[in-house]
N, C-alpha and C positions, 0 to 999 in steps of 0.2 A: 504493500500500500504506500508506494515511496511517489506515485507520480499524480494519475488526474483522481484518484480515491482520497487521497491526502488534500487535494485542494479543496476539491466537494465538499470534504468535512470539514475542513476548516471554515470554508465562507458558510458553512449551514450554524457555525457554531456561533460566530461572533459578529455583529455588526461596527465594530471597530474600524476604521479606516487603517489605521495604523499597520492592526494585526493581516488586513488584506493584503495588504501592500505586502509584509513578510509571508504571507502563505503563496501569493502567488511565485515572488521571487525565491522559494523552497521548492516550488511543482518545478520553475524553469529549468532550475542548475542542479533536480535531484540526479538527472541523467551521468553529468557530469560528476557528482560525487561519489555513483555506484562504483562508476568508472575507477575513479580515485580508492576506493574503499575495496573492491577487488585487484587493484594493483597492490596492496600489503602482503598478499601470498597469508596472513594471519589466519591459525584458526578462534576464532571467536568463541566453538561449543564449550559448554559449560564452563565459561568466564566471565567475571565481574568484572561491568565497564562501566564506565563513568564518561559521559558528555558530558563539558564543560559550557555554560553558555549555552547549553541546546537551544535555544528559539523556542518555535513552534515544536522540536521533536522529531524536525525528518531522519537527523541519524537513526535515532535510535528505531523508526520507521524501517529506516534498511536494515537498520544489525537484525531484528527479528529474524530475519531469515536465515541469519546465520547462526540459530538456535544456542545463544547464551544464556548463561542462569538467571543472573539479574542483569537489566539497567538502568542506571540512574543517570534522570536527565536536570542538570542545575545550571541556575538563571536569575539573574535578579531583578527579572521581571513578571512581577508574582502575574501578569493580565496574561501576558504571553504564555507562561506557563499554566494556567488554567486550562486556555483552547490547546495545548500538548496534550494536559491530561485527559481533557473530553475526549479526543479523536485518536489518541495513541495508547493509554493507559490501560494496565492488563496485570496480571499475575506476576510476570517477571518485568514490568517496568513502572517504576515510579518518576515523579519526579519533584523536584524541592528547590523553595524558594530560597537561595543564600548566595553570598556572594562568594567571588571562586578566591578570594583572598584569606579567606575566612571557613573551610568547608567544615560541616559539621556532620564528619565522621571521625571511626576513629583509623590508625594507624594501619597500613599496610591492608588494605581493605581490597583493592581492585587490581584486577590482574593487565589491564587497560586501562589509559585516561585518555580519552580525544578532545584537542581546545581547537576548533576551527573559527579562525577569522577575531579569535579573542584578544590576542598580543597584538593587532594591530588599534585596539582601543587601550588597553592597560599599556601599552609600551614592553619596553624591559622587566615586568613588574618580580621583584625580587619574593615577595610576600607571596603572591601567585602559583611560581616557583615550588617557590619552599611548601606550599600545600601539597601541590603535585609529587615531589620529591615524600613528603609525609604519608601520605593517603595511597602509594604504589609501594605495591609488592618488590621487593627487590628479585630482578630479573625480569620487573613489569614493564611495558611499551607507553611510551606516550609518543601519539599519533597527532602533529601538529599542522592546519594547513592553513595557511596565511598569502595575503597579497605582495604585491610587490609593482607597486605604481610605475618608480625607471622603467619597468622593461613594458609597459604599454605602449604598442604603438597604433599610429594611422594614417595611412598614406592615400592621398596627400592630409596633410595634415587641416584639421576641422578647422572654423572660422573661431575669431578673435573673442567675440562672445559666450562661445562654449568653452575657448581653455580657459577664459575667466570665470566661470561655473565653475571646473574640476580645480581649480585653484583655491577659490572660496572655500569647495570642502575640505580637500587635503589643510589648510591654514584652519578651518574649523574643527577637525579630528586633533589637529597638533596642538591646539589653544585647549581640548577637554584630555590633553593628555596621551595621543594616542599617536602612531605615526603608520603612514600609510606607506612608506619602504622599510617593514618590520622583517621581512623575511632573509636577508641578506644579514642581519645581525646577530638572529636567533641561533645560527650553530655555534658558536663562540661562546653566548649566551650560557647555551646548554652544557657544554663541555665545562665553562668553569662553573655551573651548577652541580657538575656531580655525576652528569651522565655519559656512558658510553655508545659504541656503537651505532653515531651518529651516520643518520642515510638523509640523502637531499635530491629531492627527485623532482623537475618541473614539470608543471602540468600546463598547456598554454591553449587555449580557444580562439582558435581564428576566424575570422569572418570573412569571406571576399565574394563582392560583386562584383561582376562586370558590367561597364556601360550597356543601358539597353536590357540589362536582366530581367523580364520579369516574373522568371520562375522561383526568384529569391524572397519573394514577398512575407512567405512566412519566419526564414532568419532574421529579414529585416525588423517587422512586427516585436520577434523577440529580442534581438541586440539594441532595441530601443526601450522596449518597456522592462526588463532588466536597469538598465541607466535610468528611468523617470523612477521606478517606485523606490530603487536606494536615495535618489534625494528627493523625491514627495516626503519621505519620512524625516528627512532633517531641515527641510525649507525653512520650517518657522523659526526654527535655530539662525539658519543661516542670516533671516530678515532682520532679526532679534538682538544679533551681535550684529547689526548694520554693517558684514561683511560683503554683502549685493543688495540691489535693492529688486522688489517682485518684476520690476518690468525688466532689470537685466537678466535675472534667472529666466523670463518665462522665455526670452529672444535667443539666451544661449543656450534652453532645451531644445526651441525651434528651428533653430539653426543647425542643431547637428542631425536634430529629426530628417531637414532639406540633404544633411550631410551626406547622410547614409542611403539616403534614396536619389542620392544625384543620378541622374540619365546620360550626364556629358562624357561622365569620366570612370574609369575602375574605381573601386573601393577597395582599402583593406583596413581591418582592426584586429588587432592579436593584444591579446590579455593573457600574462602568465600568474596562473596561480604555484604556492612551492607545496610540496608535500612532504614534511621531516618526522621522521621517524626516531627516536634515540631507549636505549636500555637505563634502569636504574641500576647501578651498581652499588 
């Protein structure tokens, strides 16, 4: 239940604009995480894992299948995790509202910890860390996937309106603490935390139109509504810290909207996600 099962339920459960905005962007890129999630080669049967951060729950959506004892999906976002529990909750998955600095379990509990897309809000966070390092079994996996803004590209490159958007956010993640080229620091990070057996694998999605394509319609559809619903969810931030103002944001989402469907020219966007794998020793 990782793709259109998972959304259905989610939009029957909550009329939250917010929580939509994260369920749809869960249905889009669950494909892409299966992906990710069976590239570990890991057996998951009867092992305690812990999602960090889950959201809505789609990990833990996928691991089902890969028949583990428990999972535990933590967030500190008690709405968010409510429509997880509605639509994912079951006998061997819970999930709990704490924060991942702070977990409240005890010692050496999970045989797995997954933090996807977390260190690029927390940063470096040492406290974080040191949970994770607490709460894993030693010889336990933690499975990290994070962005890495550099290596974005798009050729040619989008109008002046829209890199003023992607600018506004990345300066608005870095002002609440968070850095949007986190993955490139993370295995250093990890190594003087304590861990071994560091693996660093990239995962990239490319996008490419040709002038005149219009068999591309539904990539396009989604390499755009992916981009609007991540910043519909932080606009008012954005307006709020008078980082842009609503009429520039609404010209530099319009504008790469015209981007990606331009007719004159090829298109290409390639987004690399990292996937790090590291042992507790």
């Amino acid at each position: 239940m990782y793709c259109r099962q998972f959304l259905d339920a989610a939009l029957a459960e909550t009329n939250s604009a917010d929580i939509r905005y994260i369920a749809f962007q869960s249905y889009l890129t669950a494909p892409f995480l299966l992906r990710q999630v069976n590239e570990l080669e890991y057996s998951f049967a009867g092992k305690i894992i812990c999602d960090a951060g889950t959201g809505l729950g789609i990990l833990p959506c996928i691991l089902k299948e890969k028949n583990p004892l428990k999972i535990i999906g933590l967030d500190l976002d008690a709405v968010s995790l409510k429509t997880a529990a509605a639509i994912g909750g079951n006998s061997n998955t819970s999930y709990i509202n704490a924060d991942v600095r702070s977990m409240p379990f005890k010692a050496e509990i999970f045989d797995a910890i997954f933090a996807r897309y977390v260190f690029q809000h927390t940063n470096l966070s040492v406290p974080f860390l040191s949970e994770i390092k607490r709460t894993l079994k030693y010889g336990g996996l933690l499975i990290l996937i994070d962005i890495e803004d550099d290596m974005t590209l798009h050729y040619p490159e989008p109008a002046d309106n829209s890199r003023k958007l992607f600018n506004a956010y990345s300066r608005y993640q870095a002002l609440k603490g968070g850095d949007r080229n986190i993955s490139k620091k993370l295995p250093s990070f990890l190594s003087s935390g304590g861990f071994c057996d560091i693996k660093i694998q990239p995962f990239t999605q490319i996008f490419f139109k040709r002038k005149n394509d219009y068999g591309s319609a539904g990539q396009i559809k989604n390499a755009f509504l992916l981009l609007q619903n991540e910043f519909e969810s932080i606009k008012k931030n954005l307006f709020e810290k008078k980082m842009i103002t609503p009429s520039e944001y609404h010209i530099g989402l319009n504008d790469y909207f015209k981007f990606l469907n331009s007719e004159k020219e090829d298109i290409l966007v390639s987004k690399t996600d990292f996937l790090i794998t590291c042992v507790k020793k």
